[in-house]
BABAZA-932304 format. One record per atom (N, C-alpha, C): x, y, z. Coordinates in steps of 0.001 Angstrom, whole numbers, padded with zeros to 6 digits, always signed. Example, Ala and Ser with C-alpha at 12.3 -4.5 7.8 and 13.67 -1.06 7.14 Angstrom:
BEGIN
+013190-005690+007800+012300-004500+007800+013200-003300+007800+012850-002250+007080+013670-001060+007140+012900+000030+007870
//
This chain:
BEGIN
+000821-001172+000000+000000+000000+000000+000880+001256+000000+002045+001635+000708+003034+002345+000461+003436+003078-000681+003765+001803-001214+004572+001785-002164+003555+002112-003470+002587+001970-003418+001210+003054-004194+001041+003935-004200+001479+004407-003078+000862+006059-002194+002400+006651-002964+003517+006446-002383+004651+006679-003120+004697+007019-004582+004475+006134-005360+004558+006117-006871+003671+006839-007731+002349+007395-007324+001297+008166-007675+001832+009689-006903+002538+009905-005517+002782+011184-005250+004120+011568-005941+004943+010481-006573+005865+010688-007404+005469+011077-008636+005032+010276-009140+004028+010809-010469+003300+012389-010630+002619+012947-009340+002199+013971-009352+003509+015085-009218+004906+014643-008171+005429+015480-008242+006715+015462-009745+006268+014830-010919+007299+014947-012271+005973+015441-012706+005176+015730-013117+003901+016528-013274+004459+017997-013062+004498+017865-011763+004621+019382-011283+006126+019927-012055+007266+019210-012093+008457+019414-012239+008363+019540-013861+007372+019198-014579+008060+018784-015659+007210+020364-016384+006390+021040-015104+005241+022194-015658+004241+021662-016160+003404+020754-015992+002331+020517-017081+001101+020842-016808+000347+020952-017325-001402+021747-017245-001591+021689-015830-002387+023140-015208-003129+022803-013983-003903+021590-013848-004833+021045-014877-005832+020130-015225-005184+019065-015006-003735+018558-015439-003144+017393-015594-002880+016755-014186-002499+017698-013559-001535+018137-011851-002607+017692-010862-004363+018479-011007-004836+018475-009904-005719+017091-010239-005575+016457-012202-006166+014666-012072-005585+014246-011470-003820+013952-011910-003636+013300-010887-003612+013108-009264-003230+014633-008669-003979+014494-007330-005120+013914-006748-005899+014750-007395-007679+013383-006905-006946+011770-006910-006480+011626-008424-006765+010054-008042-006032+009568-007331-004653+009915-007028-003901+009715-006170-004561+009833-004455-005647+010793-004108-006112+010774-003132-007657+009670-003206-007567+009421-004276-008774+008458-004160-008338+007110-003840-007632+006647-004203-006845+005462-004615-006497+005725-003047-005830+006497-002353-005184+006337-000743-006748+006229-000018-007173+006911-000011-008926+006491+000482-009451+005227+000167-009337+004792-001025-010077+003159-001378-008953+002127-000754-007392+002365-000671-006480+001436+000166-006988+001412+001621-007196+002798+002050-007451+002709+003449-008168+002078+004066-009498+002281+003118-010661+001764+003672-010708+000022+003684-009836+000096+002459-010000-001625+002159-008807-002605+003168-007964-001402+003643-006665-001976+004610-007811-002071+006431-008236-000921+006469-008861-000801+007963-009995-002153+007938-010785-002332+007055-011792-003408+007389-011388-004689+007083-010258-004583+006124-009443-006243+006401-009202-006109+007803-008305-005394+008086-007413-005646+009764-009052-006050+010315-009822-004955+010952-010842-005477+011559-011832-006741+011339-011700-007531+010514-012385-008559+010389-011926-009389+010487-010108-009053+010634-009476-010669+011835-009776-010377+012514-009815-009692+013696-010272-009263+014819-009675-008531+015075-008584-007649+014727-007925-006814+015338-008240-005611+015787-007980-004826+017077-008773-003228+016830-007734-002425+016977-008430-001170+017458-007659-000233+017306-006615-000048+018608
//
């Protein structure tokens, strides 16, 4: 999951470096923040349904 979050905020920051469209910069942001939201959610209710809590 890391290593997702990593490679998409890398991606956004050669985006930024390389100058490219506002439009291009703030897609990839969303999905990069969507994609960390759909890991999360899908990481927190695995753990909890071994039983683990918080």
């Amino acid at each position: 999951m890391d290593t997702l979050i990593l490679a998409g905020l890398l991606c956004v920051l050669f985006l930024i470096v390389r100058r490219s469209s506002r439009r291009a910069i703030l897609a990839a942001w969303w999905v990069v923040t969507l994609a960390c939201g759909v890991l999360l959610k899908l990481h927190i209710t695995s753990s909890l349904g071994l039983g683990l809590t918080w």
